[in-house]
N, C-alpha and C positions, 0 to 999 in steps of 0.2 A: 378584394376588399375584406372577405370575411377570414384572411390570413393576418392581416394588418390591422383588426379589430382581436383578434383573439393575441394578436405579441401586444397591443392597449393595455389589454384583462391581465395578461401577466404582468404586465408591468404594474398595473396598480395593486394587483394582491402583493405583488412584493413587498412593495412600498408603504401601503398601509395598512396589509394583516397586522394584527399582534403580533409582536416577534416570537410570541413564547407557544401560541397557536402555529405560526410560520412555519420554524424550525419544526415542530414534531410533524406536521404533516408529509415536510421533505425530508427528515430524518428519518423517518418508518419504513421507505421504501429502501433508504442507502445502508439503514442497519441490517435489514431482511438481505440486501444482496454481501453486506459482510459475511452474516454471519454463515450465508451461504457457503460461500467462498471459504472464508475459515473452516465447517465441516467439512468440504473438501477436499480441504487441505491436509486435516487432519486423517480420512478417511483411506487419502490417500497413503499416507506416514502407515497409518494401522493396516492396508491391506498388504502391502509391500513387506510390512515387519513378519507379519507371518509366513515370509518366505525362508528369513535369514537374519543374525542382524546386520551381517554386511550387504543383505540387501535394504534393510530398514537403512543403512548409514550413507549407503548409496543415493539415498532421500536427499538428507542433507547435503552431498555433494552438490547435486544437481539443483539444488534451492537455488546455491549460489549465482546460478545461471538465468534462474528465472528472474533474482533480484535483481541482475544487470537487464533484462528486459524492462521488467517494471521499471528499471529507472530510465529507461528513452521513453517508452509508454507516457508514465506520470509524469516527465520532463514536458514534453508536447499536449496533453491531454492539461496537466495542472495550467502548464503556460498559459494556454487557447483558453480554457474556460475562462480562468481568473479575470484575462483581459476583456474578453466578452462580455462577460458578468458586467465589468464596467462601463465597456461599452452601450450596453444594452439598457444599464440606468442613467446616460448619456442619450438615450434611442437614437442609437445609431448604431441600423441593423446592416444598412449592406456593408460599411466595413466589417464587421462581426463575418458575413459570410466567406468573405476572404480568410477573416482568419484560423476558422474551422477549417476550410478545404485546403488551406498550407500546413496546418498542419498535420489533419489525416493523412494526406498524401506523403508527407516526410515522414510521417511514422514507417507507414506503409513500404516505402522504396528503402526507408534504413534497415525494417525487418530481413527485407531481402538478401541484403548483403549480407546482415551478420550471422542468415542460415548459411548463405552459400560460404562464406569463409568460417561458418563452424563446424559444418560438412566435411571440408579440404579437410582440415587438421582437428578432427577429434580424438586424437589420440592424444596429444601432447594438450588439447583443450581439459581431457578430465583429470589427466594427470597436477596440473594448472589449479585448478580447483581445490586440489586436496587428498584426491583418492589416493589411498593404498595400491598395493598389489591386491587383495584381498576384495578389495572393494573396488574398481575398476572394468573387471566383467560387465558386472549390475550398472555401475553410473552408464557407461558407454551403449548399454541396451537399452537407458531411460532417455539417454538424453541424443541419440541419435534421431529420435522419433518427434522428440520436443522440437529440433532445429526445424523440421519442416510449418511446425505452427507460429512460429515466429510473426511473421509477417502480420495475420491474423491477431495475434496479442497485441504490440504493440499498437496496430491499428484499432482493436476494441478500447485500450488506455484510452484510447482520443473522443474516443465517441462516449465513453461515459460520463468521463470527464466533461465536454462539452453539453451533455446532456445534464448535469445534474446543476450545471451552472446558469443553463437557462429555465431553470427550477421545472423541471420534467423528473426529478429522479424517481419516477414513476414507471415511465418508462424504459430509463437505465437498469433499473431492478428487473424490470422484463427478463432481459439481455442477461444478465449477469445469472441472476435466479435461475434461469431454464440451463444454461449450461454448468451450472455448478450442480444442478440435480440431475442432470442427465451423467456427468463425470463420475460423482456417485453411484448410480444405476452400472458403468458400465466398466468400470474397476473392478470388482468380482469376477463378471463374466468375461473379461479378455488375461486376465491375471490366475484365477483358478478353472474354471471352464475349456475358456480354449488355451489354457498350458504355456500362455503367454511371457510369466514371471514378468519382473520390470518393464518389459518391453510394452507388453499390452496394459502397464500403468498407464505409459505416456501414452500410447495411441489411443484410450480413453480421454486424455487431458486431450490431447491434438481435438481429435472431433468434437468431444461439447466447447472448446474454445472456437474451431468454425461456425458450430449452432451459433453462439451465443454473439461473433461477429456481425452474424446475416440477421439476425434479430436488432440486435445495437442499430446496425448501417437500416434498415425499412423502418425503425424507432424515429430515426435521424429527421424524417420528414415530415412525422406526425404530427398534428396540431399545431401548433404556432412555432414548433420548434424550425431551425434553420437549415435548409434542404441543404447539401451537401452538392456539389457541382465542380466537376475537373475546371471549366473556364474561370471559376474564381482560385483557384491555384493562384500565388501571388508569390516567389519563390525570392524577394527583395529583404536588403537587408534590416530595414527602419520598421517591415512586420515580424520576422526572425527576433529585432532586438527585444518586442515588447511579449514576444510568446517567453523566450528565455528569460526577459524579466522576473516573468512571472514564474516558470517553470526550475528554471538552476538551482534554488534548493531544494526543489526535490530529487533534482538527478544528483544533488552533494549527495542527500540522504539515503538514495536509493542505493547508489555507485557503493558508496561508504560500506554500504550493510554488507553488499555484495564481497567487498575485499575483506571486512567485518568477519563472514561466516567462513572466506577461504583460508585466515590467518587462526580463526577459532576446529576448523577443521584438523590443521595441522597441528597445534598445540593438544589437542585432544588428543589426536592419531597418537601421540608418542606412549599413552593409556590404552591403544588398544581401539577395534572394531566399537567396541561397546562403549565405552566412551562418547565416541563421535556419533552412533544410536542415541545414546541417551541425551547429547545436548541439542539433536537434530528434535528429538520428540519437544524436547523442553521450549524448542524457539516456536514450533508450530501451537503449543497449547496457552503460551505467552502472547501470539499473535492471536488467538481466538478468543481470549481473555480480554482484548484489549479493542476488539474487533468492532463491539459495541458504542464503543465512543468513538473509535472512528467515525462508524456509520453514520453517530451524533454530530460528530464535528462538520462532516460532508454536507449534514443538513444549514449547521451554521454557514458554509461558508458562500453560497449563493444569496442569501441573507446579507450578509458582510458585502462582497459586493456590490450586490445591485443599490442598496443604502449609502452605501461610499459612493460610490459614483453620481448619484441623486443627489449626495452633499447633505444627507440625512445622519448627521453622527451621532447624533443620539442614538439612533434603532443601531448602529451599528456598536455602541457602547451597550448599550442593554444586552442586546445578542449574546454578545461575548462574555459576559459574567452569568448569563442564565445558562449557558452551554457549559463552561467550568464549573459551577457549583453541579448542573446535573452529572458531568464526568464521573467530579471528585467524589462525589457517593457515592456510585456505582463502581469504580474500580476497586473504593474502600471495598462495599460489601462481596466483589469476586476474589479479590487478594484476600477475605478472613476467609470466604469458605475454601478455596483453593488451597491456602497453606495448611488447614485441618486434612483435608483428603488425599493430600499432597502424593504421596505413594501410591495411594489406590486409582491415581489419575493418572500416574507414570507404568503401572503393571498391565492396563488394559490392553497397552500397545506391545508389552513383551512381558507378558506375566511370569513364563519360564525361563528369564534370564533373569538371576538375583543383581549380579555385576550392573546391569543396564538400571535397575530398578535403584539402588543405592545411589549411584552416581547421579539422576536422575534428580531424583525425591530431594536430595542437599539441594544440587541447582537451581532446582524449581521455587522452593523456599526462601531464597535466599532473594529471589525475581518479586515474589510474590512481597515480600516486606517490603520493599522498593516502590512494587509498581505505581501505587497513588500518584507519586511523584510525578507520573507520565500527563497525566491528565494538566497541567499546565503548561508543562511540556510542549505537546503537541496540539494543544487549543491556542496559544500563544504561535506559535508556527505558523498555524491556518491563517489565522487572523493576519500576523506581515505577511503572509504570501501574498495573500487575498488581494490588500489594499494596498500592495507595488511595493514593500518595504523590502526590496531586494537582497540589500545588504544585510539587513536583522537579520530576516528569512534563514538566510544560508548558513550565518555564524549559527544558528540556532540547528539548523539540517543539521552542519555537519561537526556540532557537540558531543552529541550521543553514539555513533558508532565509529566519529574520526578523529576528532579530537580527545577523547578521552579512551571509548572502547580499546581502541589499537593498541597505542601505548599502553594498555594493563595487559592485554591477553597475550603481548610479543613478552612482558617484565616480568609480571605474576606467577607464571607457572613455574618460572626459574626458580624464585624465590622460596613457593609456600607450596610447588608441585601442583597436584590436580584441582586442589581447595581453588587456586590463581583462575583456572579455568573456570569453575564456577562462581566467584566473586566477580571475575570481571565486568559482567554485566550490570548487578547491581551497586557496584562501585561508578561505574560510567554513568548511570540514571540519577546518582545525588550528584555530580559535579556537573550535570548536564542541567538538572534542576535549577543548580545557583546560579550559574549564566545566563540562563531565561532568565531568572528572578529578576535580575539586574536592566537586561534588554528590556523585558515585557512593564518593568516600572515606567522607563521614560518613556516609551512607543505609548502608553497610556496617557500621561501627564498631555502627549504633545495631543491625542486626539482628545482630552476634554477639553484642550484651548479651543479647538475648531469647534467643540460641541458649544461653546459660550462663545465663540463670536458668531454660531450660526444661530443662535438665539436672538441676539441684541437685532 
């Protein structure tokens, strides 16, 4: 009784918080666990660098790897939640639990395979990626280590995902926070301490991403959130359909990135170790830049949602223009400070390579005029994911690193040389812009109809 009174309470703060109160109280925890995460990321890029740059570049290789995780992760995690979220503003919790424990469980069992088959052939895996000769060593020390946590990531994707969507992202922050600060803490000491280099990077990431599992997974059952149970396994294809609904463009967009940094890899490589350092440094300080509205947007989309599903279009039209106008400020004011310090942000991680810091410092600039642009972007995204708009969703996914990205960083560099390599990005984020612009007009137009007939 007092499980079934406390999913009521969520349900009605969902439904008639202020949306602009809403969103920041679930936003503050999913920013805190970005920006986490972001430092770590970053922390990680700067302990590695001061080994080498080709171990700093060896970074980069191995990204590519983690973003084809993230993208089964946030494929099944975006999926489960999105759907639930609506489900849950439909109250209707026991299918919800089916659909959490199908898809933790598939995350879980896909992890497995694609350690075990990245185990078998990791040689021809990093070469796959991107790596040099030069660099090769370092990826295959970092990313032999990561294959074993596999399983554990993609399985945390699901559970935060599901966690922020039945508006707990309080607890996802738990999870997330403790092992991104623990990853930090223990980066130094397995990488200079115990003499580790790359290797004891990744077996710092491996353990705080187990922490941060077993925290996720005992989160799972807290307060009104939805216990997690093998017998609601539902392995059918009519719940698969509506988890992938929800979830396929994120795996466009995740997958995308992944082929994204393996094609920008190699186009760098032909500039040299340094190169592929300076645009691995540039993608991590882009994603920590940017981290923030994420975090923001995470909070709208639980909001979006449970609203939608409640057949409240209103709260779910407010939502969404209160979360882009906060975006769009906020990326305005980090792209002006960012492209002023621009160099002195790119030197921290390799101050005594000039080569890395040049090449860099353009890049980065070049990201940073652009980036505003993201903020529609990806608040638009959220939104059709959120509310089943599949098809939008996905053109929208896969704009930005597939349809546009590829095609400049395969053409460009032939063309204008290294400049191609660093334009392609912020060439791909204006053509990515106008596409949304166009999609996110009508997907708008069609929810104020429903907000005026759900008035009358």
């Amino acid at each position: 009784m007092k499980k079934q009174m406390t999913a009521d309470e969520q349900f009605k703060k969902m439904t008639e918080t202020p949306v602009e109160r809403l969103i920041f109280s679930l936003a503050i925890p999913t920013i805190i666990s970005m920006l986490i995460t972001s430092i770590y990321n970053m922390a990680d890029t700067y302990f590695v660098s001061q080994i080498s740059t080709s171990a700093s570049a060896s970074v980069g290789i191995a990204f590519s790897l983690m973003v084809i995780i993230q993208a089964i992760g946030f494929t099944l995690g975006m999926g489960s939640g999105n759907y639930i979220s609506r489900l849950l503003g439909n109250k209707n919790r026991d299918y919800s639990s089916k659909v959490i424990a199908t898809g933790f469980f598939t995350a879980l069992l896909l992890g497995i395979v694609i350690a075990v088959m990245g185990l078998i052939f990791l040689n021809p895996l990093v070469y796959a990626l991107g790596a040099t000769e030069t660099i090769a060593p370092y990826a295959k020390d970092y990313i032999k280590y990561i294959l074993f946590g596999i399983p554990f990531m993609t399985a945390s994707f699901v559970l935060n995902g599901t966690l922020r969507f039945q508006g707990s992202a309080f607890y996802a922050m738990l999870g997330i926070g403790t092992g991104g600060i623990l990853n930090i803490i223990l980066d130094p000491i397995f990488i200079f301490k115990l003499n580790m280099g790359t290797s004891g990077a990744a077996l710092a990431t491996v353990i705080s991403q187990f922490i941060s599992f077993c925290i996720l997974f005992y989160n799972s059952s807290k307060g009104g959130n939805i216990r997690i149970s093998f017998k609601n396994f539902t392995p059918k294809w009519d719940l698969y359909r509506e988890i992938l609904r929800g979830g396929l463009p994120s795996f466009y967009r995740q997958f995308l990135a992944s082929i994204a940094l393996i094609f920008l890899n190699f186009s760098a490589g032909v500039y040299g170790d340094a190169a592929i350092a300076a645009m691995s440094i540039v993608g991590r300080v882009i994603h920590f830049s940017i981290s923030v509205m994420l975090g923001f947007g995470q909070g709208f989309q639980p909001v979006c949602g449970f609203n939608y599903g409640a057949k409240l279009y209103d709260r779910v039209m407010n939502a969404f223009w209160f979360s882009l106008k906060v975006s769009v400020i906020g990326l305005i004011c980090i792209s002006s400070v960012g492209f002023i310090i621009s160099s002195k942000i790119i030197s921290i991680f390799r101050k005594e390579d000039l080569e890395v810091i040049l090449i860099g410092t353009k890049a980065i600039r070049f990201q940073f005029l652009t980036l505003p642009l993201s903020a529609w972007v990806i608040m638009m995204n959220m939104l059709l994911q959120t509310i089943g708009k599949s098809k939008e969703a996905s053109i929208v996914a896969v704009a930005r690193q597939g349809m546009f990205f590829i095609p400049a960083i395969l053409i460009l560099p032939h063309i204008i040389g290294l400049l191609g390599v660093q334009l392609s990005q912020p060439i791909s984020d204006i053509l990515s812009f106008i596409i949304t612009l166009f999609i996110g007009i009508r997907v708008l137009k069609e929810l104020k109809s429903l907000q005026l007939v759900d008035s009358e």
